[in-house]
C-alpha positions as CSV (number, residue, x, y, z in Angstrom):
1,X,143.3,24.9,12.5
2,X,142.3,22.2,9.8
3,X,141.7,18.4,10.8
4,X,141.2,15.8,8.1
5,X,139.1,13.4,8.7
6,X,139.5,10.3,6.7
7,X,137.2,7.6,6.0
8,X,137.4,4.6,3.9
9,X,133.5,4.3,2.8
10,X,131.9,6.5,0.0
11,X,130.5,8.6,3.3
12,X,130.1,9.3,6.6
13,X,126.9,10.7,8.4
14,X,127.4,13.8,10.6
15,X,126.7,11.5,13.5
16,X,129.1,9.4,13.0
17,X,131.5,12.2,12.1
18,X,131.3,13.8,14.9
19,X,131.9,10.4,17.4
20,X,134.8,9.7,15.0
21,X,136.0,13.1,15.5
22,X,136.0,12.6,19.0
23,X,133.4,15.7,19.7
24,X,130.8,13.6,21.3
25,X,131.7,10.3,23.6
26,X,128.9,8.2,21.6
27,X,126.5,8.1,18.8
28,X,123.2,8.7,21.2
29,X,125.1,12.3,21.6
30,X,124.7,12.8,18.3
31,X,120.9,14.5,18.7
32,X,121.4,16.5,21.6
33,X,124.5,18.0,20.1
34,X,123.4,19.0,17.4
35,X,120.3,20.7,18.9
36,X,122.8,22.7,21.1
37,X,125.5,23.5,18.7
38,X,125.5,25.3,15.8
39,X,127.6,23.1,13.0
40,X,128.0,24.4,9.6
41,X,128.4,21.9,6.7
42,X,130.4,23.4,3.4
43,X,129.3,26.6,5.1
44,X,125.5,26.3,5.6
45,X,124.1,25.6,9.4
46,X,123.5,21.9,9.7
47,X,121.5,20.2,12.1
48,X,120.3,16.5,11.0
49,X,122.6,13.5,12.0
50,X,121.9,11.4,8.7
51,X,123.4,14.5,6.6
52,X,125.8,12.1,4.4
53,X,129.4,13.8,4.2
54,X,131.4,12.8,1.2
55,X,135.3,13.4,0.7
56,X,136.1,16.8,0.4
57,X,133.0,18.2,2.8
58,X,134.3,20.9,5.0
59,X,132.8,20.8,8.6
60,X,133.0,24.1,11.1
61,X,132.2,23.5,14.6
62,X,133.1,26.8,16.6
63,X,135.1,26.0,19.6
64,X,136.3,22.6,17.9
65,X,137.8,23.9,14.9
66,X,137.4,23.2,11.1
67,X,137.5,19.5,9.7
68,X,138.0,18.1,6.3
69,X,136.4,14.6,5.1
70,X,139.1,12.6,2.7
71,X,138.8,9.5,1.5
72,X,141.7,7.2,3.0
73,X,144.5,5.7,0.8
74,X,146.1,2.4,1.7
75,X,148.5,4.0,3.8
76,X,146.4,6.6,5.9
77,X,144.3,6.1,9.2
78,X,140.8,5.1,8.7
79,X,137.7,5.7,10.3
């Protein structure tokens, strides 16, 4: 299953992704997350919570799902 994640600023760090995709409760999660869980980023293992993630980045978590990063229109949810 694909969720899209939209956001209204040029990007989103993979922190801040994943507290906006409700995987972790808070930023300070962020770090001990991704040191526990492999997360791929447009298909390459990912580990650093300042990667920037544009619109139209592709994010695997396994056991989460895949998610999408879109820019938001005027009339979509934002971030």
């Amino acid at each position: 299953m694909e969720t899209i994640i939209y956001i209204k600023e040029e990007f989103i760090t993979l922190g801040q992704f994943l507290k906006h995709a409700n995987i972790i409760q808070s930023g300070g999660m962020a770090r001990p997350y991704l040191e526990t869980y492999p997360i791929f980023v447009d298909g390459e293992l990912e580990n650093r919570r300042g990667k920037k993630l544009y619109s139209g980045t592709i994010v695997e978590i396994p056991e989460e799902g895949k998610f999408i990063v879109q820019t938001a229109l005027d009339n979509e949810p934002e971030i």
